[in-house]
C-alpha atoms as a printed R data frame, in Angstrom:
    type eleno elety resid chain resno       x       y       z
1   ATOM     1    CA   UNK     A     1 -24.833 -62.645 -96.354
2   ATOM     2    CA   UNK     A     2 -24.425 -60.666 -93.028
3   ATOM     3    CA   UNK     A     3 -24.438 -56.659 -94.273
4   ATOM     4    CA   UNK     A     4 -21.629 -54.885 -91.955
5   ATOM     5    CA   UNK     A     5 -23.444 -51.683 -90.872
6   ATOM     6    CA   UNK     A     6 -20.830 -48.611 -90.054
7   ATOM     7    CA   UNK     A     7 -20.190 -47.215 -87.132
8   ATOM     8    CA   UNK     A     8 -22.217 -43.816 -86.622
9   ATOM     9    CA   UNK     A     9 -19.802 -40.672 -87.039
10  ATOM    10    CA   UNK     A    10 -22.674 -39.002 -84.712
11  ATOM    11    CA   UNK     A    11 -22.298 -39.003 -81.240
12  ATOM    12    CA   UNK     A    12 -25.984 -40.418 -79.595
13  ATOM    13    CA   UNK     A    13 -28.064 -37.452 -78.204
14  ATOM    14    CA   UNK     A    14 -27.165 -37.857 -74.864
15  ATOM    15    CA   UNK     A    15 -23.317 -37.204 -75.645
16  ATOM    16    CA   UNK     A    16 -24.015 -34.344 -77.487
17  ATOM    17    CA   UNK     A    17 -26.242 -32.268 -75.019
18  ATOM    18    CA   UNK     A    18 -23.240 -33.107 -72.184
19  ATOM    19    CA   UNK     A    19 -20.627 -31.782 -74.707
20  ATOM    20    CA   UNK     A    20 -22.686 -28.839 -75.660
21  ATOM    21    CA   UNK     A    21 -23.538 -28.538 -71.680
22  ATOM    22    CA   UNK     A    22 -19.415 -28.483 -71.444
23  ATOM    23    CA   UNK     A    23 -19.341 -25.724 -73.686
24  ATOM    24    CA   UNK     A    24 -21.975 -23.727 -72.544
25  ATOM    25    CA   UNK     A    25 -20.471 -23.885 -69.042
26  ATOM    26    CA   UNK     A    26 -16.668 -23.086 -70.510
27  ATOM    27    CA   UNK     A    27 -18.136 -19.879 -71.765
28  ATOM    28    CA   UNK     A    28 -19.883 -18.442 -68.797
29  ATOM    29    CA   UNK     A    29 -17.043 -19.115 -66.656
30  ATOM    30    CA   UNK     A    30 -14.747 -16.999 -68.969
31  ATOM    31    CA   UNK     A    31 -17.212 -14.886 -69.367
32  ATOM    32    CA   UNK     A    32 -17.487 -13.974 -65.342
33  ATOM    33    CA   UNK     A    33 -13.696 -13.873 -65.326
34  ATOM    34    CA   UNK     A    34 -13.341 -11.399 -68.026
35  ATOM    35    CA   UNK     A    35 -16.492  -9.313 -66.737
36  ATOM    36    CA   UNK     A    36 -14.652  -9.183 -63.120
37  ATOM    37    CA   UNK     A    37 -11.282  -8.447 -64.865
38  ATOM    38    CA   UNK     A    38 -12.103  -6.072 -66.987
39  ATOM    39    CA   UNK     A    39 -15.772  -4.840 -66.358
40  ATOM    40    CA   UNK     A    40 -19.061  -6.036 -68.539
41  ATOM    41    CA   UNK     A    41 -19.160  -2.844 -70.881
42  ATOM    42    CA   UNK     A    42 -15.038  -3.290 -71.946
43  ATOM    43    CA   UNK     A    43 -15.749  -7.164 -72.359
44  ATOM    44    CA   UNK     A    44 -16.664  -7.926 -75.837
45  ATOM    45    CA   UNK     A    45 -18.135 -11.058 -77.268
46  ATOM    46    CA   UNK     A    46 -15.002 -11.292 -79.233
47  ATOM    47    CA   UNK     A    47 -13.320 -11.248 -76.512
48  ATOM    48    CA   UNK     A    48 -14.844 -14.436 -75.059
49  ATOM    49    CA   UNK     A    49 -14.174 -16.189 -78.203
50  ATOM    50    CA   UNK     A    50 -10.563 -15.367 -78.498
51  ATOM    51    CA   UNK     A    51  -9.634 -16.771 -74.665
52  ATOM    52    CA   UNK     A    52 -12.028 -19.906 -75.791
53  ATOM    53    CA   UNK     A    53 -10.175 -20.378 -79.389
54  ATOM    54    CA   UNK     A    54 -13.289 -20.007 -80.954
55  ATOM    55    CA   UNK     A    55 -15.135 -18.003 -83.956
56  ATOM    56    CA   UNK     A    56 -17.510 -15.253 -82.253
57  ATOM    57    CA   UNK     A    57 -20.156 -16.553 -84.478
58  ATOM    58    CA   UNK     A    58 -19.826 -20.231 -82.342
59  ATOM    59    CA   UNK     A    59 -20.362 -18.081 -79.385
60  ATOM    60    CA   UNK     A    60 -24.344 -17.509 -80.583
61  ATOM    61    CA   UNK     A    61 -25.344 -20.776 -80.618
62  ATOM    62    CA   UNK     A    62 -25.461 -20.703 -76.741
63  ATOM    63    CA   UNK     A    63 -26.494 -16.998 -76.204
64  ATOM    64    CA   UNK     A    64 -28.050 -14.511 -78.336
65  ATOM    65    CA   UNK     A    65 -25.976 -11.648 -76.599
66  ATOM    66    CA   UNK     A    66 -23.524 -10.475 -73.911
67  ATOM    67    CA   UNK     A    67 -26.310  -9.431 -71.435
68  ATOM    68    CA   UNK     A    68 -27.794 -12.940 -71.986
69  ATOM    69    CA   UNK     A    69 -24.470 -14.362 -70.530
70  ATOM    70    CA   UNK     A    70 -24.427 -12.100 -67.928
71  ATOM    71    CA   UNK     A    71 -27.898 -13.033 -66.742
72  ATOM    72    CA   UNK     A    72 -26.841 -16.924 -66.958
73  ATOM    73    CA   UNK     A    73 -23.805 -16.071 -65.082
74  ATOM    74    CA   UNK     A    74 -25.989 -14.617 -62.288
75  ATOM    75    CA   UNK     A    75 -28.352 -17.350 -62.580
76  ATOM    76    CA   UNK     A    76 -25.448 -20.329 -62.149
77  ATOM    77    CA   UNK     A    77 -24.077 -17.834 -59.137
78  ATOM    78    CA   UNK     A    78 -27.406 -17.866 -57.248
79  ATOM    79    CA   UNK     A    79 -27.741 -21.600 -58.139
80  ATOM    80    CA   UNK     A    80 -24.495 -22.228 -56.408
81  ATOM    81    CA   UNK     A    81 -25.080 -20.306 -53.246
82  ATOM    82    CA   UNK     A    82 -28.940 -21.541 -53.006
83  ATOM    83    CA   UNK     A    83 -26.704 -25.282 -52.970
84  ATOM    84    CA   UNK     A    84 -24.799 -24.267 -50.165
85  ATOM    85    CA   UNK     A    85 -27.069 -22.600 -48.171
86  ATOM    86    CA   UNK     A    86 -30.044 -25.804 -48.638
87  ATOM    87    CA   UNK     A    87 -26.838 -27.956 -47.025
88  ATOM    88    CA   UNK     A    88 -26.362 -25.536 -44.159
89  ATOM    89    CA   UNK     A    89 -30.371 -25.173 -43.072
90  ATOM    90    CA   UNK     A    90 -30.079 -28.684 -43.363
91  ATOM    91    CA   UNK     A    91 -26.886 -29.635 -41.305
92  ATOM    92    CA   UNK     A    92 -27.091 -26.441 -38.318
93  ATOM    93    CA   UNK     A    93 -29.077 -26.324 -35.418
94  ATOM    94    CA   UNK     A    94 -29.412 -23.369 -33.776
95  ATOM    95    CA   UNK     A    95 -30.233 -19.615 -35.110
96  ATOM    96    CA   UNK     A    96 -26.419 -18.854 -34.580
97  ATOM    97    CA   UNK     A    97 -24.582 -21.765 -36.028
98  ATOM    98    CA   UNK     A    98 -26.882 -21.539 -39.405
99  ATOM    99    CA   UNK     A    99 -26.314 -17.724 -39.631
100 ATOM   100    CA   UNK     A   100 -22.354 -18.283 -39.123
101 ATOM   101    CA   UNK     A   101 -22.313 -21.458 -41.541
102 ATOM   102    CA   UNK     A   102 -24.068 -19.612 -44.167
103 ATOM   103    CA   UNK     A   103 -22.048 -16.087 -44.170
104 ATOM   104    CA   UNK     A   104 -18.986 -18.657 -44.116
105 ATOM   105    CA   UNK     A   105 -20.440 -20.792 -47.138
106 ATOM   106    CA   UNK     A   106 -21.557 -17.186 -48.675
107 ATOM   107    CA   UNK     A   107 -17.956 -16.089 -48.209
108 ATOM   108    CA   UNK     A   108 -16.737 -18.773 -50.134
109 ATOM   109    CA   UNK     A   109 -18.904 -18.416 -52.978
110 ATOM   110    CA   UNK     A   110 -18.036 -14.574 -53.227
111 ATOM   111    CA   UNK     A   111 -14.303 -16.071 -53.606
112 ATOM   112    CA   UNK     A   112 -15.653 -17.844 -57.056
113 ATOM   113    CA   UNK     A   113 -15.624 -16.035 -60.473
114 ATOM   114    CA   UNK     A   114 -19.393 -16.762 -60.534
115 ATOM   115    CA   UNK     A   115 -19.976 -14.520 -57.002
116 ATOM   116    CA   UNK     A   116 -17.737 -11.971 -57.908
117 ATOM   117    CA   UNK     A   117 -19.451 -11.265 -60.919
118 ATOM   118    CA   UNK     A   118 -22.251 -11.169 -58.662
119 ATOM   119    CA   UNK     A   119 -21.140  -8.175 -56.622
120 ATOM   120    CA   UNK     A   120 -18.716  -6.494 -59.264
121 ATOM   121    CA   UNK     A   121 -21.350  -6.173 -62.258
122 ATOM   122    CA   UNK     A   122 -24.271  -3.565 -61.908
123 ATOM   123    CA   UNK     A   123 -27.820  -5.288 -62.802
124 ATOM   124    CA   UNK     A   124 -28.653  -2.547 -64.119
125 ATOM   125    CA   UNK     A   125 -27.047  -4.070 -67.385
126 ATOM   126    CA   UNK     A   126 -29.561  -6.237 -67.406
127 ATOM   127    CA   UNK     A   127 -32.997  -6.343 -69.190
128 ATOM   128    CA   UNK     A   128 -35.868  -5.369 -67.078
129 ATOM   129    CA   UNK     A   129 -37.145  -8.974 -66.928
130 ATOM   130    CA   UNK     A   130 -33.960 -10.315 -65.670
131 ATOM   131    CA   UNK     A   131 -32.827  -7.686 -63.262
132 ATOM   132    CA   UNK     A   132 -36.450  -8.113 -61.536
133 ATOM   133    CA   UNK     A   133 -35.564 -11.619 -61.509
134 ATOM   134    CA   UNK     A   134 -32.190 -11.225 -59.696
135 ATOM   135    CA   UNK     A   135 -32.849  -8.522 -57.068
136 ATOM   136    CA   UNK     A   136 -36.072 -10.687 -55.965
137 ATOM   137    CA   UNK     A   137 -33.666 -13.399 -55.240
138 ATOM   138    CA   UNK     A   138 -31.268 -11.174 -53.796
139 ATOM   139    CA   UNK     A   139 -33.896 -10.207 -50.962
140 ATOM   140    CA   UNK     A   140 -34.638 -14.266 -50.422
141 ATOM   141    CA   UNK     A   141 -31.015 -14.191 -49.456
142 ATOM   142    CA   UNK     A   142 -31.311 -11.170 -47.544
143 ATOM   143    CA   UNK     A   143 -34.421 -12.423 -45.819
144 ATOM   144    CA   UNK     A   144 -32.879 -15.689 -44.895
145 ATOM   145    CA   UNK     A   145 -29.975 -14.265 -42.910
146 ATOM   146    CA   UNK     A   146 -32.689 -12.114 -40.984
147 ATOM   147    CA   UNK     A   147 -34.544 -15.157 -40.395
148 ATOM   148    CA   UNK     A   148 -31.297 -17.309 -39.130
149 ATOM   149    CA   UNK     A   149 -30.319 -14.242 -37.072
150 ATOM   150    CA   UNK     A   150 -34.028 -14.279 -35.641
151 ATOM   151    CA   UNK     A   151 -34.246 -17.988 -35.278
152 ATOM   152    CA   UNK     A   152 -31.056 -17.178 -32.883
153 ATOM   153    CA   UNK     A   153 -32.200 -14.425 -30.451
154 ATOM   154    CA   UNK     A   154 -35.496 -16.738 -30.247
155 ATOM   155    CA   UNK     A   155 -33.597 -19.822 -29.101
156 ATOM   156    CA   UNK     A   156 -30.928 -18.018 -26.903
157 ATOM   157    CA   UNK     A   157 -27.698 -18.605 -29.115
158 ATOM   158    CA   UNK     A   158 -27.911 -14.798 -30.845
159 ATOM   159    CA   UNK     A   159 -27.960 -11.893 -28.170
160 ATOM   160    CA   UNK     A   160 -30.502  -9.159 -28.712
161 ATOM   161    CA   UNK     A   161 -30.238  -7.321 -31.873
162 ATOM   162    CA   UNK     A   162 -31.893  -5.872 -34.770
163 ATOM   163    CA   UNK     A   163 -31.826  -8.647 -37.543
164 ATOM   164    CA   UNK     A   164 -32.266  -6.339 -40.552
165 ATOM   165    CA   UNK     A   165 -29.494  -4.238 -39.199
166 ATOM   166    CA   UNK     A   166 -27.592  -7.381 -38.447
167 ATOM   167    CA   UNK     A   167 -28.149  -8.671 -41.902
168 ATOM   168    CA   UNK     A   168 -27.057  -5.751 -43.604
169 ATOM   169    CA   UNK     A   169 -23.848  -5.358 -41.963
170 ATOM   170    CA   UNK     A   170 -22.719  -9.241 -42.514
171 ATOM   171    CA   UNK     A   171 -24.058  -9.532 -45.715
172 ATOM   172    CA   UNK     A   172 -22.082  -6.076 -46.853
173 ATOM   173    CA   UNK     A   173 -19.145  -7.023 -45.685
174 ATOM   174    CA   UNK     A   174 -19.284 -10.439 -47.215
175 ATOM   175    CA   UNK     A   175 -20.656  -9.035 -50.395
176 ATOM   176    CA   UNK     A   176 -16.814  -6.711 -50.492
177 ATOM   177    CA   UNK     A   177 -14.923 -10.031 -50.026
178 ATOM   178    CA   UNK     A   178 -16.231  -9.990 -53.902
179 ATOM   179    CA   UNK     A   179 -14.423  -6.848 -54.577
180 ATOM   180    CA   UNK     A   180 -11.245  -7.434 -53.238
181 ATOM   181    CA   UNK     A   181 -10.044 -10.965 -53.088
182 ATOM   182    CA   UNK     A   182  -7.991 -12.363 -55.351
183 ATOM   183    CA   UNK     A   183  -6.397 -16.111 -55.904
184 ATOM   184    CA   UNK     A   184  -2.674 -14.341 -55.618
185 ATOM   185    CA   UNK     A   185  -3.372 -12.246 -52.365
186 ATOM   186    CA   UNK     A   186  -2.138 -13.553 -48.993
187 ATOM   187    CA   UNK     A   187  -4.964 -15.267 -47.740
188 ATOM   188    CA   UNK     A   188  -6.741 -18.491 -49.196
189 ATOM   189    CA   UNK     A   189 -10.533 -18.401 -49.967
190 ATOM   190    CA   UNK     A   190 -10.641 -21.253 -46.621
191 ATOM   191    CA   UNK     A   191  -8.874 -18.422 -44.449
192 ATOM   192    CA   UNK     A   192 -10.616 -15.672 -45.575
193 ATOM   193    CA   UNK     A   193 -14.288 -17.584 -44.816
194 ATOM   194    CA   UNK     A   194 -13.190 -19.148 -41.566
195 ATOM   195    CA   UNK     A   195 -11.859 -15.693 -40.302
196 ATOM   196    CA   UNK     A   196 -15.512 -13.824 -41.501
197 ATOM   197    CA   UNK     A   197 -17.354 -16.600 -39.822
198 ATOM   198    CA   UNK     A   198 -15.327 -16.613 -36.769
199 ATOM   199    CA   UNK     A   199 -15.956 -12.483 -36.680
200 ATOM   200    CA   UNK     A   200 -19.809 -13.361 -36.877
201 ATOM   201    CA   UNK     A   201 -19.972 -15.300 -34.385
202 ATOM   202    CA   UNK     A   202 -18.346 -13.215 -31.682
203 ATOM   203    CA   UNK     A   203 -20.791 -10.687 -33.113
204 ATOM   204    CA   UNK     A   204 -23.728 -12.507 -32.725
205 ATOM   205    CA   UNK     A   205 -23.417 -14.794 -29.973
206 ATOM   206    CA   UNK     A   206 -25.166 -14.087 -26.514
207 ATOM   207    CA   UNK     A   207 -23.000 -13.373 -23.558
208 ATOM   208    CA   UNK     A   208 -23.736 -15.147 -20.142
């Protein structure tokens, strides 16, 4: 006689890491929102919970504590940006179209929960492990503009200038598109990139 064998009420592993993967990602993007909305120290881990419909207890079986979701919310920011900025070293050819494509691609990602949080929340609420950890990548960033910028004054496209200096102003001023844009305002997060790339490259570009 053939024994009829039920069905599992467990999902297989596989399943279960991309739902808990689902989850884990649900909470840092709430997380960013509510840390741009209202600032990391007012945000509480209650807080999370109640916009996610969930016990605060649920919350610590994907982080230990708030500054551990702020550090993975910097972490999945930088891992966006590092994304877009492998695509345009990849897809640019001169100095001056990859230092334009990546303050526009840099743009957009400041328009994202993920790179506000970025620019809005001090490191400094970090532990001294992880904020060593994010301002070293924040100079790779830094020091890839300079090199884009140099690349371009080598090969003709960028006209003569200081790449730190040039670095620091573009970067800064894409770093306040962080501060200040919101979904609601006049301008779409496509408008608002196109225009700071466009303003870049009449900066940068070599006359004559």
């Amino acid at each position: 006689m053939q024994i009829e064998i039920p069905t599992s009420p467990w999902k297989p592993a596989a399943e279960r890491q991309r739902d808990r993967d689902a989850k884990r990602d649900a909470v840092l993007r709430t997380a960013a929102r509510l840390f741009v909305e209202n600032g990391f120290h007012r945000t509480k881990m209650a807080d999370v919970a109640e916009h996610l419909h969930i016990t605060k207890p649920a919350l610590y079986h994907y982080f230990r504590n708030k500054e551990d979701i702020l550090y993975a919310c910097y972490m999945l920011g930088s891992e966006m940006i590092e994304s877009l900025l492998a695509e345009v070293e990849l897809n640019n050819s001169t100095g001056l179209d990859r230092a334009v494509a990546f303050l526009k691609a840099y743009t957009l990602n400041m328009t994202t929960d993920f790179g506000m949080c970025l620019v809005t929340v001090d490191d400094r609420d970090l532990a001294t492990d992880s904020r060593r950890k994010v301002r070293t990548w924040k100079r790779s960033i830094d020091s890839r503009l300079r090199s884009c910028i140099a690349e371009g004054i080598s090969d003709g496209s960028v006209r003569p200038v200081d790449p730190r200096i040039a670095a620091f102003l573009l970067a800064g001023s894409v770093n306040w598109v962080g501060q200040w844009f919101r979904e609601s305002g006049p301008s779409s997060a496509e408008d608002i990139a196109d225009a700071m790339a466009d303003m870049a490259r009449q900066a940068l570009t070599a006359r004559g």
